[in-house]
Backbone as CSV, one residue per row, in Angstrom:
resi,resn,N_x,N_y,N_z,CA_x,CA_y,CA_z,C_x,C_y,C_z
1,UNK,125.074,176.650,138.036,124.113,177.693,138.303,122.735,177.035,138.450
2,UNK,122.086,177.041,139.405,120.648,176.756,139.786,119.499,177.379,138.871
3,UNK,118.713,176.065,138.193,117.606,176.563,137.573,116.628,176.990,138.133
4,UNK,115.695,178.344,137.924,114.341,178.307,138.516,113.652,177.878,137.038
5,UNK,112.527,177.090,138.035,111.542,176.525,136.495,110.302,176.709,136.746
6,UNK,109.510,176.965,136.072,108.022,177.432,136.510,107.196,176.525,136.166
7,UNK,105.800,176.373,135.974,105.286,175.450,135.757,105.198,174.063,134.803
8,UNK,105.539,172.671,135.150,105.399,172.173,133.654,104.494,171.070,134.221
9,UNK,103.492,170.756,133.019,102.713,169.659,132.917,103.439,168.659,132.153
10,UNK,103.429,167.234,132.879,103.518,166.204,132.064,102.658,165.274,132.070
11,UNK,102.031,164.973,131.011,101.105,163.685,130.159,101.174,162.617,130.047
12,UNK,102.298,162.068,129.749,102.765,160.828,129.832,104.079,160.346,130.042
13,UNK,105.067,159.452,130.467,106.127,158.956,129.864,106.421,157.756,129.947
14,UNK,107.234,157.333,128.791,107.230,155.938,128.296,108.351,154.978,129.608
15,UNK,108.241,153.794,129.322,108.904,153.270,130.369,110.132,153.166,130.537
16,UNK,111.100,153.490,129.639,111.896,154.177,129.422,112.476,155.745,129.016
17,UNK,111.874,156.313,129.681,112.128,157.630,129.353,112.456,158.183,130.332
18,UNK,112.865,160.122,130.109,113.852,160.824,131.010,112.739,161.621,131.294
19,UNK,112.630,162.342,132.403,111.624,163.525,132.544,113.240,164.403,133.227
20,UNK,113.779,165.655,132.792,114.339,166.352,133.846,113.984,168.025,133.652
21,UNK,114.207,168.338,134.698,114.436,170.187,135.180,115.206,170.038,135.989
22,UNK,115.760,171.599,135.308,116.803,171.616,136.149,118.230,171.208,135.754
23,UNK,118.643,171.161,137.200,120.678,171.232,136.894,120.925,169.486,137.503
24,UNK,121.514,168.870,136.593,122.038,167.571,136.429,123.091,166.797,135.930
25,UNK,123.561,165.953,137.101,125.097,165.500,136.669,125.133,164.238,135.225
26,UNK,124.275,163.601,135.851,124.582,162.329,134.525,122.980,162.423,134.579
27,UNK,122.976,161.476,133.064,121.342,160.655,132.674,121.441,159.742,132.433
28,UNK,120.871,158.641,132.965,121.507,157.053,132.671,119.748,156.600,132.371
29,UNK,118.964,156.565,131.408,117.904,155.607,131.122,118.502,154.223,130.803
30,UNK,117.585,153.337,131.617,118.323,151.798,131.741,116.603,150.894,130.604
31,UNK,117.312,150.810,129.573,116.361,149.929,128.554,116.779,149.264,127.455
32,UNK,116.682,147.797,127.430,116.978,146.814,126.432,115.877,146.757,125.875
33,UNK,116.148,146.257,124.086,115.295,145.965,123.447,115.859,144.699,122.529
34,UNK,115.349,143.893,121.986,116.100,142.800,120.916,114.758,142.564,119.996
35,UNK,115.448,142.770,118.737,114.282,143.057,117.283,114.429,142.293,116.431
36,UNK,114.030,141.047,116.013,113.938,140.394,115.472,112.713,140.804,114.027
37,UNK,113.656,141.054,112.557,112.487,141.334,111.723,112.627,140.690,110.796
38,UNK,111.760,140.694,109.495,112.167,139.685,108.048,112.580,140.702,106.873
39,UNK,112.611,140.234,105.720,113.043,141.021,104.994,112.219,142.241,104.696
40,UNK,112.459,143.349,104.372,111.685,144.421,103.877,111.121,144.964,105.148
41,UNK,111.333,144.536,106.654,110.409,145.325,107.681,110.474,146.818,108.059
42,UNK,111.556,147.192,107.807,111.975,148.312,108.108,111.627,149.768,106.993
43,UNK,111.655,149.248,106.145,111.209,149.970,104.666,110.244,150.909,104.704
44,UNK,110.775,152.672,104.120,109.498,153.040,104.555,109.458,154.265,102.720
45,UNK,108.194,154.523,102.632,108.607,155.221,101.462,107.202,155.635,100.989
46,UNK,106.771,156.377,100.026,105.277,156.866,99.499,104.389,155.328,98.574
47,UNK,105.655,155.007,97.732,104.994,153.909,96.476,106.147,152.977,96.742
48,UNK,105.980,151.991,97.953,107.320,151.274,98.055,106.635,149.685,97.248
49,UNK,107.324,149.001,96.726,107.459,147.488,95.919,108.178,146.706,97.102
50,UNK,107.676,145.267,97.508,108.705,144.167,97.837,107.915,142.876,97.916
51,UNK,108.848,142.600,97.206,108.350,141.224,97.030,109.696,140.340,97.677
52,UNK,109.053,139.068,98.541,110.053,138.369,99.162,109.327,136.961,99.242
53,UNK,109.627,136.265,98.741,109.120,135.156,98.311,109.483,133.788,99.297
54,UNK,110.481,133.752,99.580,111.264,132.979,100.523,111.953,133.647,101.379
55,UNK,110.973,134.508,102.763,111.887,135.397,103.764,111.564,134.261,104.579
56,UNK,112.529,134.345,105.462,112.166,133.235,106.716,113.350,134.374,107.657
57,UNK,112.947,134.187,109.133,113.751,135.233,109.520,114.126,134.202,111.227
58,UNK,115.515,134.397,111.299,115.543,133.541,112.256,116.070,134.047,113.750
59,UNK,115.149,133.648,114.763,115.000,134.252,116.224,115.887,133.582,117.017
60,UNK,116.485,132.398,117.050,117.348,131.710,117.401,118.624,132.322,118.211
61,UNK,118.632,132.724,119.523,119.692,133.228,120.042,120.426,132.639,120.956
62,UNK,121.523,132.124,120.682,122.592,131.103,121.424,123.242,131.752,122.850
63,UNK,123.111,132.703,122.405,123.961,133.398,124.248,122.526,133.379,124.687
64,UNK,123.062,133.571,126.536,121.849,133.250,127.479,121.864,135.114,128.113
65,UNK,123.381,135.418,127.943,123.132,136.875,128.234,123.950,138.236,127.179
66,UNK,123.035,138.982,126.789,123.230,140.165,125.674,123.954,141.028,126.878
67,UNK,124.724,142.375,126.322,125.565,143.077,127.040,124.656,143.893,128.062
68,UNK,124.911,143.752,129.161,124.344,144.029,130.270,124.059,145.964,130.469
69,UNK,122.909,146.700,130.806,122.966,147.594,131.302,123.191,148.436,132.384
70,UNK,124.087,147.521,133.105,124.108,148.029,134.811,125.385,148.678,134.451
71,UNK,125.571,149.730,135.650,126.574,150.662,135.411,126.823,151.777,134.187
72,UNK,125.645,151.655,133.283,125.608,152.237,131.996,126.739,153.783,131.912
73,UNK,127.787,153.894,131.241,128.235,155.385,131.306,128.082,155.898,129.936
């Protein structure tokens, strides 16, 4: 069934992101990311404690290619 859509403003979107209206078969956003963090980065809380005395965090990546996004289903 065919959407009617009336006005929409958009502001921004990220470089990976979807803008849609309307009637649509697939959504395929195509975006890699690789996150390299140390201990405690992720941690989130009001009165959080960490102590890490010896974090060393290692970036070192032996493959030349991570799983590919083409064809994404």
């Amino acid at each position: 069934m065919p959407a009617i859509v009336g006005v929409a403003q958009v502001i921004t979107l990220g470089s990976s992101s979807v803008f849609h209206i309307g009637d649509v078969y697939k959504i395929m956003p195509l975006s890699n990311a690789k996150t390299f963090s140390g201990a405690g980065s992720f941690n989130t809380g009001e009165s959080l404690t960490l102590r890490n005395d010896q974090s060393s965090t290692n970036g070192y990546d032996s493959d030349g290619i991570d799983q590919g996004i083409m064809l994404n289903a």
